[in-house]
C-alpha positions in Angstrom: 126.1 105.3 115.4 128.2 106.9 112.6 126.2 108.6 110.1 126.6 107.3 106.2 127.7 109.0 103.3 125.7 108.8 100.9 127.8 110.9 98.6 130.2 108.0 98.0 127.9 105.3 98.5 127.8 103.0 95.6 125.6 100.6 94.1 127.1 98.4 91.6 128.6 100.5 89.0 126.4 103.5 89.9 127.0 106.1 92.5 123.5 107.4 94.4 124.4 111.1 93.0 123.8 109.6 89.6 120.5 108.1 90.4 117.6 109.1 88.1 114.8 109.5 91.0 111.8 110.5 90.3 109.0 112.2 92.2 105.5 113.5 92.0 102.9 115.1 93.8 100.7 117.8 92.8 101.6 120.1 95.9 104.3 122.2 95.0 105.4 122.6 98.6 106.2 118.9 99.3 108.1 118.2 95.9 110.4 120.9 96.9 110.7 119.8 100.1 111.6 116.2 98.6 114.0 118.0 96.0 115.8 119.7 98.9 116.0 116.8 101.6 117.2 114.6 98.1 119.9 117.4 97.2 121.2 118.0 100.2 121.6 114.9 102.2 121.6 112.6 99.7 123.5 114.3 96.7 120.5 113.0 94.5 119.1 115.3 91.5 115.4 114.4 91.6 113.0 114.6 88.7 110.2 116.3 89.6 106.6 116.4 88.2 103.8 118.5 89.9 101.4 116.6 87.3 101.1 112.7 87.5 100.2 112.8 83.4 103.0 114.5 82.7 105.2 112.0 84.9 103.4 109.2 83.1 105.0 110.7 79.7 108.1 111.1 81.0 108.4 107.7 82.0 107.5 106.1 78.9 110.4 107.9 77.2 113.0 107.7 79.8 114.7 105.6 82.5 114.1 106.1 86.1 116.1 104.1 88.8 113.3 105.1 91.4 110.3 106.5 91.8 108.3 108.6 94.2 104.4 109.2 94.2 101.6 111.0 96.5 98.7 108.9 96.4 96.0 111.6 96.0 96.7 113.6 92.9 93.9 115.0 90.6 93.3 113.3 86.9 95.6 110.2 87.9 96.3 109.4 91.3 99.2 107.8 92.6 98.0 104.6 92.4 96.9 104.7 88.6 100.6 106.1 88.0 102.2 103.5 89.6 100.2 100.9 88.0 101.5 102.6 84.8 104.9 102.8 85.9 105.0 99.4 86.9 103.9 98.3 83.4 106.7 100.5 81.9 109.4 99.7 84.0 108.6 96.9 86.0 111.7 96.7 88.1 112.2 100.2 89.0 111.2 100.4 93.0 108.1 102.8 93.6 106.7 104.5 96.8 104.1 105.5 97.4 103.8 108.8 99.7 100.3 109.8 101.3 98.6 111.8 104.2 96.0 109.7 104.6 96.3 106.2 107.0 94.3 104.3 104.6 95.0 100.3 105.2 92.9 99.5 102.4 94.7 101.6 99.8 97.6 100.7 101.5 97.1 97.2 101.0 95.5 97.9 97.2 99.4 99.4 97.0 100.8 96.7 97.9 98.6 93.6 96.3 98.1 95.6 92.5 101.0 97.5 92.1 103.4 95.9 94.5 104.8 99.5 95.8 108.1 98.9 97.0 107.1 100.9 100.5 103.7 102.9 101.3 104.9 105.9 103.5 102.8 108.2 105.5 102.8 112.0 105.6 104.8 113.6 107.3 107.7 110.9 106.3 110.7 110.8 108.9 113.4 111.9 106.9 115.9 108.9 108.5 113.0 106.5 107.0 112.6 108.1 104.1 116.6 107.9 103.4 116.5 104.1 104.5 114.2 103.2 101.8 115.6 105.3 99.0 118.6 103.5 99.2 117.4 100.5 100.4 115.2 100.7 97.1 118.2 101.7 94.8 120.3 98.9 96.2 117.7 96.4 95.4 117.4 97.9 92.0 121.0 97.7 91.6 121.0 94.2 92.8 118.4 92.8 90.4 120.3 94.5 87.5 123.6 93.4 88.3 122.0 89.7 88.8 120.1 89.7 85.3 123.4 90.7 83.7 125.1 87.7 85.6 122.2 85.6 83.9 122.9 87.0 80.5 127.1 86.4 80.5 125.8 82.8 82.2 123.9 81.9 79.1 126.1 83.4 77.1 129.2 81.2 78.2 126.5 78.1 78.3 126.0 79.2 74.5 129.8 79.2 74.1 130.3 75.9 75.7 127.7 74.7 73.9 129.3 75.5 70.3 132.6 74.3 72.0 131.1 70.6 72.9 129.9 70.5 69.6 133.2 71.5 67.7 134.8 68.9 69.5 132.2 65.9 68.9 133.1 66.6 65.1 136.4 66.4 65.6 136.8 63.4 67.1 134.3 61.9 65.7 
């Protein structure tokens, strides 16, 4: 099996390079080990936040396409950032990364702030890729489709106006 290339890979009108993904966990050591597995094989620029608060604030303020959590963080764990996320920017995907196999969380996660994926430490980097872009694609997907909705009701509205103007014409 041929490897991808993500380099060229689009979704929609967006290439993956210019994907605003964001991640987060307080250990230094895996957020640049995200950055570089994101920079080099996917061509993706990551956002990175060693704080969750400070990730929180950044989210309120700007646009993320994706997001990408540790589950055990001090002052606000991942959970708590999600749930915040999610009320932000409801359709952006979020996953949730953590080194514990905790079903219950896992299924908190899930249920409360519908993660898009819950992934264990160490993550398999082929898995990890798969659900990026799997997760960008959906993202993609659900904004092409609401613009679809929005030129639909516009051209409804148009129609509309149209019926009308000919009702008074040949009335």
């Amino acid at each position: 099996m041929t490897e991808p290339d993500f380099s060229v890979l689009e979704l929609g009108d967006k290439a993956i390079e210019d994907c605003r993904v964001v991640v987060v966990d307080d250990d230094t050591l895996v957020t640049r080990s995200l950055s570089s597995f994101l920079g080099l094989e996917m061509d993706i620029e990551p956002i990175v936040f060693n704080e969750s608060p400070k990730a929180a604030a950044y989210l309120k303020d700007n646009e993320a396409d994706l997001i990408i959590s540790d589950f055990l963080m001090p002052e606000m764990d991942g959970i708590q950032l999600l749930s915040e996320a999610r009320r932000l920017q409801p359709e952006v995907p979020r996953i949730l990364l953590t080194g514990y196999a905790d079903k219950e969380n896992a299924i908190k996660a899930i249920n409360d702030v519908r993660v898009f994926q819950y992934l264990e430490k160490p993550w398999d980097n082929e898995q990890l890729r798969r659900v990026i872009v799997n997760g960008l694609e959906r993202l993609m997907l659900l904004r092409l489709l609401t613009r679809k909705v929005e030129e639909l009701a516009e051209t409804q509205s148009d129609l509309e106006k149209l019926r009308r103007s000919l009702v008074r014409a040949f009335a």
